[in-house]
BALOTI-534686 format. One record per residue (C-alpha): residue in one letter; x, y, z. Coordinates in pm, whole numbers, plus 50000, padded with zeros to 5 digits. Each point is the difference from the previous one (the first is absolute). Layout:
BEGIN
AXYZ...
END
This chain:
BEGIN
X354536393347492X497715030549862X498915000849631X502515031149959X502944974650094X498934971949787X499845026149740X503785008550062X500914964250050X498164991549685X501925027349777X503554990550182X499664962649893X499045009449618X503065023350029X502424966450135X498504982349654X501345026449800X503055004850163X500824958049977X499095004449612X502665030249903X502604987450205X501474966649818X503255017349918X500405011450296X501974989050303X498544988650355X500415024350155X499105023949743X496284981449985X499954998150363X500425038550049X497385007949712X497604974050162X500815015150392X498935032049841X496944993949828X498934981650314X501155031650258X496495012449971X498824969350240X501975007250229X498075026550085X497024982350070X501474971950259X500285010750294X502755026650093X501964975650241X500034970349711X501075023549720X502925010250172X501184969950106X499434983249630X501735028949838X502705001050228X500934964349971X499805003949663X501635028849904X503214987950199X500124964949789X499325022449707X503335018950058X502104974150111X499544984049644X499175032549825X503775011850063X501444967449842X497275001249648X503165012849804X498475015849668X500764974249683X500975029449786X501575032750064X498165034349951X502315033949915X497885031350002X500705024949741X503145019350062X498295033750043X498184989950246X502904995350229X500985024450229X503735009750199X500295007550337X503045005950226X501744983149717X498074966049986X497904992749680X496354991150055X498514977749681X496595013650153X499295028550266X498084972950170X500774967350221X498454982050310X499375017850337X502024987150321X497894970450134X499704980049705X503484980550041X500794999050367X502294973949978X502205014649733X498314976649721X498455004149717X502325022349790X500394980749681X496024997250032X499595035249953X503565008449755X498634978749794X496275012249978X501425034749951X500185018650298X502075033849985X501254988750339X500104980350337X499475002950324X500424971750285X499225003750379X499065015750222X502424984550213X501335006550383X502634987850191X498614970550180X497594973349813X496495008550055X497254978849984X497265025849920X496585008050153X497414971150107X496565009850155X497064974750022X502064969549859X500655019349680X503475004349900X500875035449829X496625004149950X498875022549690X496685004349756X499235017249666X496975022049963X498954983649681X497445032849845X502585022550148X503464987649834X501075008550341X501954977450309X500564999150349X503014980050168X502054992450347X502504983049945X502405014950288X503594995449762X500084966749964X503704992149881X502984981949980X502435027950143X501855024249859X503014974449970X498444970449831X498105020849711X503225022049931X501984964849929X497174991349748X499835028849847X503644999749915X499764966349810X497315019549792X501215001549598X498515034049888X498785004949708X500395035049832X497445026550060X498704987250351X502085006450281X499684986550351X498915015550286X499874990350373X497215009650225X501505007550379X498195006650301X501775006550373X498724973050237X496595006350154X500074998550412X503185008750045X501855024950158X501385025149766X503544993550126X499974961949829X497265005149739X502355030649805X503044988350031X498374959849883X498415023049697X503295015149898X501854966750016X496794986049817X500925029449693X503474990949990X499204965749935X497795008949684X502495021449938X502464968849997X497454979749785X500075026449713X496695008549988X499485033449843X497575018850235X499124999950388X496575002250055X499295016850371X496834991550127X498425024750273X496444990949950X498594967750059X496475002150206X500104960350029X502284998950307X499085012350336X501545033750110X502134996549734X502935029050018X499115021049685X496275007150071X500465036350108X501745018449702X503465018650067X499474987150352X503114997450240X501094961649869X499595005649642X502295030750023X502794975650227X499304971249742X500515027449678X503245016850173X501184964350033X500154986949692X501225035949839X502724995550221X500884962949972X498654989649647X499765033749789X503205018450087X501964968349969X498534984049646X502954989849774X497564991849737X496845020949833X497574983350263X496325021049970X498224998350329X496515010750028X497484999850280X496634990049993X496565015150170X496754996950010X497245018649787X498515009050363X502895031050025X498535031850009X500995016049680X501125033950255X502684977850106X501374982049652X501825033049880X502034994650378X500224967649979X501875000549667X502025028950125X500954977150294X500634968949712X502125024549787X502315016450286X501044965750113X500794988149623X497294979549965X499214989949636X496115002050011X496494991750154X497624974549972X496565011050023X497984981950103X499574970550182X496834984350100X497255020950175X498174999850374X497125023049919X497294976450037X497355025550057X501385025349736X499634974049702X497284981450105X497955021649753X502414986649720X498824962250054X497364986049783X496604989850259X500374967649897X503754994050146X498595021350333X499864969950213X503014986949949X501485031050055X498605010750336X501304966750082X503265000749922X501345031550116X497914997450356X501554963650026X503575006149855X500405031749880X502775003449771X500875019549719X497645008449706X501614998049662X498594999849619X498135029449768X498575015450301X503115015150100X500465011049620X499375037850039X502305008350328X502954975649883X499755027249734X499185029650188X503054990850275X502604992649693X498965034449811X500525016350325X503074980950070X501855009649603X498495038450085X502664998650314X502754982449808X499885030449758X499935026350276X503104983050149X501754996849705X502534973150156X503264995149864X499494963449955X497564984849872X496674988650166X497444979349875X496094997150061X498384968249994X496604994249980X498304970850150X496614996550118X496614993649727X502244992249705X497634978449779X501025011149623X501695018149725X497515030350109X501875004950336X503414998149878X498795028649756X498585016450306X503154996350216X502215013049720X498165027049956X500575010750343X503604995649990X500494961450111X502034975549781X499594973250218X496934979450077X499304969450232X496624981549972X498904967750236X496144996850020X499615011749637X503174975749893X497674968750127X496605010349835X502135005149662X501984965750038X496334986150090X498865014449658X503354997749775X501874975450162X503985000449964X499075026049743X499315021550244X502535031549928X499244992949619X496615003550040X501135034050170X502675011049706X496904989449803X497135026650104X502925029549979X498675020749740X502275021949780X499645022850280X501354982950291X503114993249752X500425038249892X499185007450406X502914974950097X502335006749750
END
């Protein structure tokens, strides 16, 4: 090991001392997650192939008990902080990313912390097992200096059946409604995967969850139907459920689709046309990114390595602040179209992509966009605030952000 990684090694251990000595009060898993995270930084100086495979073990034994660490007290942000959309009331114009809770768990973990919302999924029609390359299972890594993360998973789930029947034994809590994440079933033919994805709606529908979630980017499965945007199949899969699911909802149901901060911003002002002229209820942007060479400039020399490693080995999708700037860019461009169409119902924005603080929901709101989703930046602040996580948030709003929100 070279002096520079003893260094590292040396500064990462007095960080675990510190960590153990502020965190009495605190819950397992709450130390656990502030410990994994002042010891991500030696990660980067084991070998590539080890660090995945530790992290990945880890981080899915983290999440299986992560998502049953219910909260010992309940937080309520500050009314004015809340937002409505399509008639739902948000406590905070902020909750979890699709990913987090693929099983459909995890909901009172997150109510209870604060959350303005919830989101389970994604799920498909068929039980997945998810992605396994060089004996790692779903493999994934964090770029420690970077507060940036790379995973492929390949939709590991339950099915769209199983996690709709959970979801309906959920007891809400006010001011965080529940969302499914759906997704139509990678490798098949479009003839079974839409028509399995509109059946898949209807049975969220049946569950009483208050918003579909359509995914159309996910760069962690092979050839996976929504790659090319307003392609053929996404246009067949969007007719479908307009006709099946939208024309026919007897209830206020908000559907939204979901894509990637890799769309060209020339084609987000047609894409929401597209969303808007089939009654769609909003967009999603984005999802996780495949432009390794594009932000390889944003990663910190130090997480390099690991890096080059990763997406040549796995690839995946890119997520955390280094997408920060075009999940803004693409959901400024995408309220500038809403307002040129000037639809007769209405259509939300959603921002998701390099969420990390109070700052960005400023940013996003500023721009138009009431609704926020955060995943990379919702771990490093749990790491750091523990269950307090959307307090520590509410927290850091200055007068500002309240008068901005309000």
């Amino acid at each position: 090991m070279s002096w520079g990684n003893m260094r590292a090694c040396s500064r990462a251990f007095q960080g675990l001392f510190e960590a153990i000595s502020v965190t009495y009060s605190m819950s397992f898993l709450e130390t656990l997650a502030r410990i994994e995270h002042r010891l991500r930084g030696v990660v980067g100086v084991l070998p590539p192939s080890v660090g995945v495979r530790l992290f990945s073990a880890g981080r899915t034994a983290f999440a299986k008990e992560f998502a049953q660490d219910v909260p010992p007290k309940v937080f309520i942000p500050p009314s004015e902080l809340g937002v409505t959309a399509w008639g739902l009331r948000f406590q905070l114009p902020l909750w979890n990313a699709a990913g987090m809770f693929k099983k459909g768990e995890g909901y009172d973990v997150v109510s209870r912390q604060g959350a303005g919302g919830y989101v389970a999924g994604t799920t498909t029609s068929r039980a997945r097992e998810g992605n396994v390359r060089n004996g790692v299972r779903w493999p994934a890594i964090p770029y420690a200096h970077s507060h940036a993360g790379s995973n492929w998973m390949g939709l590991p789930n339950e099915g769209h059946a199983v996690v709709a029947a959970r979801l309906a034994r959920i007891e809400r809590r006010a001011g965080c409604p529940v969302g499914a994440s759906v997704s139509a079933e990678p490798g098949l033919d479009d003839a079974m995967a839409t028509p399995e994805l509109v059946e898949g709606i209807k049975l969220y529908d049946g569950a009483g969850v208050d918003y579909i979630e359509l995914n159309e980017s996910c760069p962690n499965v092979h050839g996976y139907q929504g790659a090319t945007i307003l392609d053929a199949a996404l246009l067949k899969r969007l007719d479908a459920i307009a006709t099946h699911v939208l024309a026919h909802r007897s209830r206020r149901l908000p559907v939204v689709a979901k894509f990637s901060t890799d769309v060209n911003l020339e084609q987000i002002p047609e894409l929401v046309q597209t969303l808007i002229e089939r009654g769609f209820d909003g967009i999603v942007l984005g999802n996780t990114s495949t432009r390794y060479a594009e932000y390889r400039s944003a990663i910190d020399q130090r997480d390099t390595s690991l890096y080059d490693y990763f997406t040549s080995t796995y690839g995946g999708g890119l997520s955390g602040g280094i997408l920060r700037l075009d999940s803004l860019a693409a959901a400024r461009c995408a309220v500038d179209a809403v307002r040129a169409l000037a639809p007769s119902h209405e259509f939300q924005v959603i921002r998701c992509g390099g969420i990390s603080s109070a700052a960005d929901i400023v940013e996003s709101h500023k721009a138009g966009v009431l609704l926020n989703q955060w995943y990379v930046g919702y771990f490093e602040a749990f790491a750091l605030a523990g269950h307090n996580v959307y307090g520590a948030v509410v927290s850091r709003m200055s007068e500002s952000l309240t008068e901005t929100l309000s």
